[in-house]
N, C-alpha and C positions, 0 to 999 in steps of 0.2 A: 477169524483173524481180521475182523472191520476194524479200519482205523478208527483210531482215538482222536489224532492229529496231525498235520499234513507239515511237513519237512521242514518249514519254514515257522512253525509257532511255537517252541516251544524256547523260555525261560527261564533266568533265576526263578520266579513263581510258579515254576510246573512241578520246582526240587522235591524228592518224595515222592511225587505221584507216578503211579503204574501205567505204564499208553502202551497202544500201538501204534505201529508206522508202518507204512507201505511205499513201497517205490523201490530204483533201480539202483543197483550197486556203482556209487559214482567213483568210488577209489576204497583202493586196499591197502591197509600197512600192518606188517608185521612186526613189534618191537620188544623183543626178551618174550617170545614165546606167546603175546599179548597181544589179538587182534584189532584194529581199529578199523572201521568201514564205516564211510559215509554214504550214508543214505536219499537218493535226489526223487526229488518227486516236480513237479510243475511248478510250486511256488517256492521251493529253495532249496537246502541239503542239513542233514543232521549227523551229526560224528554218533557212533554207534558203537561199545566195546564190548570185543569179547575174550572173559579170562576162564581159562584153564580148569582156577581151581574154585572157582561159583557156576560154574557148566555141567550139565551131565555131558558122556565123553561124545555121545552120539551128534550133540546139538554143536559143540565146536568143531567136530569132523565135518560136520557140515558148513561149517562157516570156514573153515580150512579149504575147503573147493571152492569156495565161491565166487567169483570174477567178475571182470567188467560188464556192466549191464544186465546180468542177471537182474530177475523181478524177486524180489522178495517182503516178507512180510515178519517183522520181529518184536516183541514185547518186551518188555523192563524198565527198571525205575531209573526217573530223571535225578540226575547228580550232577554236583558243580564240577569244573574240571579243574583238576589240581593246578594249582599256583604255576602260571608261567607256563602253563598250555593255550591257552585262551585263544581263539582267533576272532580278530577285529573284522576281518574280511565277511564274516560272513553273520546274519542275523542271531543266528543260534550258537554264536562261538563262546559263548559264555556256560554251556550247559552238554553235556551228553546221557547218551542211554547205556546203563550198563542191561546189556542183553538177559534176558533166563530164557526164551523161546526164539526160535527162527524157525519160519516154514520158507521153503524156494516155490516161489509161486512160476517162473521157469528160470529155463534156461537161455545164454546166447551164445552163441557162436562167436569165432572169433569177429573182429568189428573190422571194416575196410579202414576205417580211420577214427581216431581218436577226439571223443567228444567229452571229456572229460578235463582239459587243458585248452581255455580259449587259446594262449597264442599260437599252438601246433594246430587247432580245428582251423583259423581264420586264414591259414598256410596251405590248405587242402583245397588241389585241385576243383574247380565250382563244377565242374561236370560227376567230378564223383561225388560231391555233396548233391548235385539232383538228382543223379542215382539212386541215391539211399536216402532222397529228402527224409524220410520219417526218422532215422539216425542224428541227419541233420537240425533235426526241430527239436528232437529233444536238448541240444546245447541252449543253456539258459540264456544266450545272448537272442537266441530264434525266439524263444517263448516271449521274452520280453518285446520283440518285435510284436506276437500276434497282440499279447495284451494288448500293447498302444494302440493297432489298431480295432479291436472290438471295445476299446475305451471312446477314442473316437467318436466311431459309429453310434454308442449310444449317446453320445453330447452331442450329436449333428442330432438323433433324431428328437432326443428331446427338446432342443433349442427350435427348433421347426415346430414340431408339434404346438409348443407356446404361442407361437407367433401366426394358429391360426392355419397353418397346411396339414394337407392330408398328404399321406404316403399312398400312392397307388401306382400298381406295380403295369407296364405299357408290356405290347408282343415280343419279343424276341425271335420269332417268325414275321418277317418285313417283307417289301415286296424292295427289287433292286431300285437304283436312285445312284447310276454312274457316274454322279458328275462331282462324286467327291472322291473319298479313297478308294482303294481295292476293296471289294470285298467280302467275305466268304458266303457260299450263295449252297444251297441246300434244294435238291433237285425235288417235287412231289410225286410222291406216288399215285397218288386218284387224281392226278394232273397230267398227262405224260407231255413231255417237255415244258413242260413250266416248272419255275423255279421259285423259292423264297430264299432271301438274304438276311443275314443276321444283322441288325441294325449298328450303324457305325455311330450315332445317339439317338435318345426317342425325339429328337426336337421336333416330327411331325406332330406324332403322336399327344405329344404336352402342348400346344398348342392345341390342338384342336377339342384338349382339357378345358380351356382356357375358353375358347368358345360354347361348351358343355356349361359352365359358369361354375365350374371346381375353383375360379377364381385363386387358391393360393395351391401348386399340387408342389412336390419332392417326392424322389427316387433314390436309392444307392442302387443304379443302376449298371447292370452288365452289359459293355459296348464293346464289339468286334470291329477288328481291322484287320486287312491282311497287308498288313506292308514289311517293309525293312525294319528290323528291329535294333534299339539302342538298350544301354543301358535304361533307360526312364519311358521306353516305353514295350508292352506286349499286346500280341494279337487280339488276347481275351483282357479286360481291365473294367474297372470300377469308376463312375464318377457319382459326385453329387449334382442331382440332376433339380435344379429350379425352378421354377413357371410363374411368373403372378401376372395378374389382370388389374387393372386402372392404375396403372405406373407410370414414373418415370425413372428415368437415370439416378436419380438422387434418391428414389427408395432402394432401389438395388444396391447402391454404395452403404447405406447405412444397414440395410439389413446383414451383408456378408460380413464387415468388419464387426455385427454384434457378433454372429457367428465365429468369425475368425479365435475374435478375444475368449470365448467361450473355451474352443475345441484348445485354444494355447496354455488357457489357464489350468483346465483340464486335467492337460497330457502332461504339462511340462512345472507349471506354478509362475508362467510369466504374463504379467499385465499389461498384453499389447495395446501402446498412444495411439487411438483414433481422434480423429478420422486422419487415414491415410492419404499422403500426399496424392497429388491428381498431377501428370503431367502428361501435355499434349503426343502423340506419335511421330508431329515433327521434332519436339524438343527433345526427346529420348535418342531420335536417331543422332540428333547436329551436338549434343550434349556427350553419348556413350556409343554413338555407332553402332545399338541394338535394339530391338523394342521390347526387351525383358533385362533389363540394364541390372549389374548387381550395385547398391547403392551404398554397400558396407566401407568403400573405398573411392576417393578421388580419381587423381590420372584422366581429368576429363577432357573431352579434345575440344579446340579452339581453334576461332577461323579467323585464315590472314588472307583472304580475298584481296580485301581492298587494301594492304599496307604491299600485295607483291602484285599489284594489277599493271603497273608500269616497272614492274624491275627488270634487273638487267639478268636476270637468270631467265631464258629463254622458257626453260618446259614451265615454270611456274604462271610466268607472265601469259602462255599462248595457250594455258589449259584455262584461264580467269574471261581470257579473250573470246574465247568458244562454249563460255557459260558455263564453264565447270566449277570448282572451288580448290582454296589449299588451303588445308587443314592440319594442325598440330597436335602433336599429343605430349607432356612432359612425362615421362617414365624415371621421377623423382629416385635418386639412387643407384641407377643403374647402370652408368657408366661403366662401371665393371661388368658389362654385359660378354659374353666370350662370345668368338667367331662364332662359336656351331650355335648360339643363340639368335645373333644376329641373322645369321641364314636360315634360319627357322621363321623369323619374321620377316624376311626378305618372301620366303615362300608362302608367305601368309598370303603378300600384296599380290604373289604373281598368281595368287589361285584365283583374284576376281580379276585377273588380265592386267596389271599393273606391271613395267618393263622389270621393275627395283623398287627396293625403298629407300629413300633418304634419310640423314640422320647426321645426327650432329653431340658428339661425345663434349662432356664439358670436363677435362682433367687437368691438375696443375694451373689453374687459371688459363688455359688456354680452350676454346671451341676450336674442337680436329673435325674437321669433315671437311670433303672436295669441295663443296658447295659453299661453302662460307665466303671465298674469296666473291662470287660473283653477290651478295649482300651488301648494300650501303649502311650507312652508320643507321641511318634511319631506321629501319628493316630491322639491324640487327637490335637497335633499343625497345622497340615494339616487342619482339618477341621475347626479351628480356622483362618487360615490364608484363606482357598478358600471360607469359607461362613461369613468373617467378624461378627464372634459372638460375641454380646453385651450384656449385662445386661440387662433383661426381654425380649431375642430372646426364639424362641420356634423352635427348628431342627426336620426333619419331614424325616424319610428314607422308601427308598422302593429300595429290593433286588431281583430281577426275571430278567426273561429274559425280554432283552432291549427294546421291544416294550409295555410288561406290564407294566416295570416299569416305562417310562415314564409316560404311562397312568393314572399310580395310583397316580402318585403325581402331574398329570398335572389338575385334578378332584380335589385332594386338595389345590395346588394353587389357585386354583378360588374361591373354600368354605372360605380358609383364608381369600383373598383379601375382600368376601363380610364382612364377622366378621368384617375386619379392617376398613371396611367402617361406616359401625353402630357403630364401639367404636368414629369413629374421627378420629383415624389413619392414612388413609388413603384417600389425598383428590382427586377428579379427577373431572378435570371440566364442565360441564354440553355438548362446547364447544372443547373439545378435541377429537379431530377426528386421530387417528393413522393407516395409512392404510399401505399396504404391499401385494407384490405378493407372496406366495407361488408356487414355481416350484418344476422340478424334482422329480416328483410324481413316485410313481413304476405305470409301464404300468399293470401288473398283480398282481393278489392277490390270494391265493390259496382256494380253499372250502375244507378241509378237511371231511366234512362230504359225498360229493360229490366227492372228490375223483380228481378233475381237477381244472384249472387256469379261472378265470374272470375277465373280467375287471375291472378295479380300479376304470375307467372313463366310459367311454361307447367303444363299439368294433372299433368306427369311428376314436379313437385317435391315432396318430402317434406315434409311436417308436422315441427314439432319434437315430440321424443318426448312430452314431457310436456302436448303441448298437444292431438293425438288425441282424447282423450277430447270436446273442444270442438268439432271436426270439425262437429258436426250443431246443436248446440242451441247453439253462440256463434262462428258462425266469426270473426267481427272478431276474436278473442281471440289467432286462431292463429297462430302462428310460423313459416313456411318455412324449412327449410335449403338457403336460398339466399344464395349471396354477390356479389358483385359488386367485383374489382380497378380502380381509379382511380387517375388519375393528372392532377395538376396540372390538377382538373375535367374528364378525359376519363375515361365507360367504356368503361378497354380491354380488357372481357369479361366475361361474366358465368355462373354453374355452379348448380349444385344438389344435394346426393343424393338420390338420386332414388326414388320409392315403388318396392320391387320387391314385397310382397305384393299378388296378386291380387285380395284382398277389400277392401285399403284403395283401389287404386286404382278396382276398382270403384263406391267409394260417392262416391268425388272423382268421377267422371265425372257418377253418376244420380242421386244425392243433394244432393251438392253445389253443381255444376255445373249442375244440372237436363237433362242431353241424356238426349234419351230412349232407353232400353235399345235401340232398333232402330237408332238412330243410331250407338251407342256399339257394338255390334257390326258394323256396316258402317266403320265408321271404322279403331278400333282391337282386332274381336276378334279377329288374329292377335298381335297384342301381351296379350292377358290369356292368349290360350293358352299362350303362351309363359311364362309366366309361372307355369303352371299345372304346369312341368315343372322346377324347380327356378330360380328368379334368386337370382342371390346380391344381398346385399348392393353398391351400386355411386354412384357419382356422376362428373360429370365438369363441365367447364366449355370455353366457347367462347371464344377469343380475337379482337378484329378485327385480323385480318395488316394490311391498307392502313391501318388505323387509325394502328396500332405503326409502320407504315413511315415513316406522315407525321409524328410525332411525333419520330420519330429525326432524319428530315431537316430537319426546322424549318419546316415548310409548315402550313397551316391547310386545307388542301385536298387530300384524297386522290387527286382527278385528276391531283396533281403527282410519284404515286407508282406510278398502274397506265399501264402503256406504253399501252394504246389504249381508255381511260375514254369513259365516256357523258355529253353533256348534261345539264343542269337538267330538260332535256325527255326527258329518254331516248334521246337520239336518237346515232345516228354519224356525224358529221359528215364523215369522211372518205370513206367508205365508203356514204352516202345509207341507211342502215340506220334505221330498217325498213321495209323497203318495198313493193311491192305484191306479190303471185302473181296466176299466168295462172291464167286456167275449167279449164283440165286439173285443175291441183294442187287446185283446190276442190273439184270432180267427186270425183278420186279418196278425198279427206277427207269424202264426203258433207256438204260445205257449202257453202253458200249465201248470199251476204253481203247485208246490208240496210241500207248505210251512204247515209245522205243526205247527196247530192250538196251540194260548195260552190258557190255563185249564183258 
């Protein structure tokens, strides 16, 4: 019973011909005694009949029993389907198999939920779809997920491959390196109390390729985290992992947008405009109050520093006076915004410490808000003129200092955009892809509670050249050549060039950074050694593979894009993972568990 042809290819041109089909019982109808079963296999489904009186009785009694997802295998000749049966829906709806053999290659049990009906599957609980992920994958909307991503994958690697990199695959047994995320750490046995960690990316490791003189390397690399999980992100995850040697900034921009256009054309048939806009880290924040801004949409925020630096509205004028800023946002349309809207954006501002928010309804030709009365005509024409207010706009302000207030309206921008989305307002095409580099990151960021500077990016990132010299006596000042590629407000990855002199990275480590010389030699003194023997010039950038995947396939969830994803809670549902070890395996790991029992 070898197939002939698989679910999805068969024709008006196949009419006549005798095939077999293999695959799983997608649906059954019974009509005047006359059976119809569709037949699904990986690449589509095939209507398949069985009558009465061209059957021996054995072979319809068996197609009589036959049910939801049964595996089976059936032979017969392809025929056109009577006038005004036809289905457009589907590849093969032009054509079916009248049956003369059926063997049941098995059987199934009844099914916890139905995969046969996207709109009832897509309604099912997500925990019982990772329960029976293998149920769940067979729904043609999952398979179509995995294609796109092993499509992907092969147009990353071949477009790499081209351009001159090698693929070579870095440890997965690391040694720990705490000073980024949590991360899962893997006890040794011919070690007793030493540990290896699962690498949260290779960036040592490809570096120190890069001094090897591998010159250009790639990975679709496996990177572990142990943190709090979101939708877009899991413990265990994929990126495309990049390296090059004698670069700058400007190779890495042109190499990823070739890339980008490649993987888009690909997957989808769309010819993303390079080169991608570039815009600074301050511009993004003072511009969209984010530094992964979605660019599909206006609503941008504006600053009235200097037009309310003398007004008579007191919080404005005495937040301008203590160096802070006020900033606008025009939320075009939205006057009809409802209370429980408003206080959703009220609780936006008070979650970066803001008393309220301010706001000013434009209805009937009248601007309603408390605050209007203390505004001069002056004040009030300014904002008229820089936020173009119109009859049913809704102004949105935040007064703090200039990295909060961005923040807090750059939080409300995007709560608006969704409202404007569900009124109609606001359309944006399924198909609109807006990408953009963010640069000019600050190299440090300060821990106040900690008392010292860290990195923005990781410790590996370069200084801008001319801002060195600040390194020690003004880091706020300094400049990373760090980038970050975004797309429609997702980062879909982020790079660096990276320090390859030995004495600057040493002072970023002990100086900088303040880790102390003992630290910084147990950590990373094979990497300064290394470095001590010629590194060239190098940088590279990471891309998130699940990320790119989910994006491609129109999902908000990268669970809908890795075949056997983790929990909110980390957990696998299918498979009861993670779960306990016997006293042997602890013994032989020299440990010892101390976990307090649940009542």
């Amino acid at each position: 019973m070898k197939r002939t042809h698989h679910c999805n290819e068969l024709r008006p041109e196949h009419i006549g011909q005798t095939v077999t089909l293999s695959g799983w019982v997608h649906s059954r109808r019974d009509l005047g005694g006359v059976i119809f079963i569709d037949v699904r296999d990986r690449e589509g489904r095939t209507q398949t009949v069985y009558d009465p009186s061209d059957l021996p009785p054995e072979v319809f009694h068996r197609a009589e029993a036959l049910r939801s997802e049964y595996v089976i295998a059936v032979t017969g000749k392809v025929r056109r389907r009577p006038e005004g049966t036809t289905n457009p829906k589907i590849a093969t709806g032009e054509v079916e198999v009248a049956v003369s053999s059926l063997t049941v290659l098995n059987q199934a049990d009844v099914l916890p939920f139905q995969v046969d009906d996207p709109e009832v599957a897509s309604k099912v609980n997500e925990e019982l779809r990772l329960k029976y992920r293998y149920l769940d994958l067979r729904r043609p909307e999952m398979i179509r997920n995995l294609r796109m991503r092993s499509k992907v994958a092969i147009a990353t690697r071949q477009h790499l491959d081209e351009q001159g990199f090698l693929e070579v695959e870095t440890p997965t047994l690391f040694k720990s390196t705490p000073e980024g995320a949590r991360e899962f750490v893997v006890p040794c046995r011919t070690n007793p109390g030493q540990f290896y960690a699962l690498p949260q990316s290779p960036q040592q490791f490809k570096q120190i390729l890069m001094v090897a003189g591998v010159e250009r390397y790639f990975q679709l690399a496996r990177c572990y985290r142990d943190e709090d999980l979101r939708a877009d992100r899991q413990p265990e995850f994929t990126q495309v992992d990049i390296e090059m040697s004698f670069v700058d900034r400007e190779d890495l921009y042109q190499l990823i947008e070739g890339l980008l256009k490649r993987i888009w054309k690909v997957a989808l048939g769309i010819d993303l405009p390079t080169p991608f806009p570039r815009l600074s880290f301050h511009e993004v924040l003072n511009r969209f109050g984010i530094d992964k801004p979605d660019m599909r949409f206006g609503l941008e925020l504006v600053d009235f520093s200097e037009e309310f630096r003398l007004s008579s509205f007191k919080l404005f004028n005495s937040v301008v006076a203590s160096g802070g800023v006020v900033k606008a946002l025009n939320a075009k349309g939205l006057a009809c915004a409802t209370q429980g809207q408003l206080d959703a954006m009220t609780e936006i501002a008070r979650s970066f410490g803001a008393k309220g928010l301010a706001f000013i309804k434009i209805e009937n030709g009248e601007w309603k808000s408390p605050i209007v009365k203390f505004f001069t005509e002056a004040e009030k024409a300014a904002l008229q003129n820089k936020l173009n207010i119109q009859e049913g706009d809704l102004v949105l302000f935040a007064a703090d200092q200039w990295l909060n207030a961005c923040e807090i309206l750059g939080k409300i921008r995007l709560y608006c955009a969704e409202v404007l989305k569900a009124q109609g307002k606001l359309i944006i095409s399924p198909n609109q892809f807006n990408f953009l580099w963010v640069v000019d990151f600050p190299l440090l960021s300060f821990d106040k509670e900690m008392n010292r500077w860290y990195s923005s990016h990781h410790p590996f990132t370069a200084p801008v050249e001319e801002d060195v010299p600040f390194l020690i006596s003004d880091p706020k000042r300094v400049r990373g050549q760090h980038y970050d590629v975004v797309v429609n407000g997702v980062e879909l990855g982020g790079g660096s060039i990276r320090i390859h002199q030995p004495d600057i990275q040493k002072t970023v480590f002990e100086q900088v950074l303040q880790i102390p010389p003992e630290m910084v030699q147990a950590r990373f003194g094979y990497m300064l050694d290394a470095f001590r023997y010629g590194a060239p010039p190098h940088g590279g950038i990471a891309l998130g593979f699940d990320r790119m995947v989910a994006i491609l396939c129109g999902t908000s969830s990268i669970r809908d894009v890795i075949a056997f994803p983790k929990t909110a809670k980390g957990t696998c549902l299918m498979t009861e993972s993670p779960g306990q070890v016997d006293v042997r395996q602890l013994r032989d790991l020299h440990l010892e568990l101390k976990v307090a029992k649940k009542e």
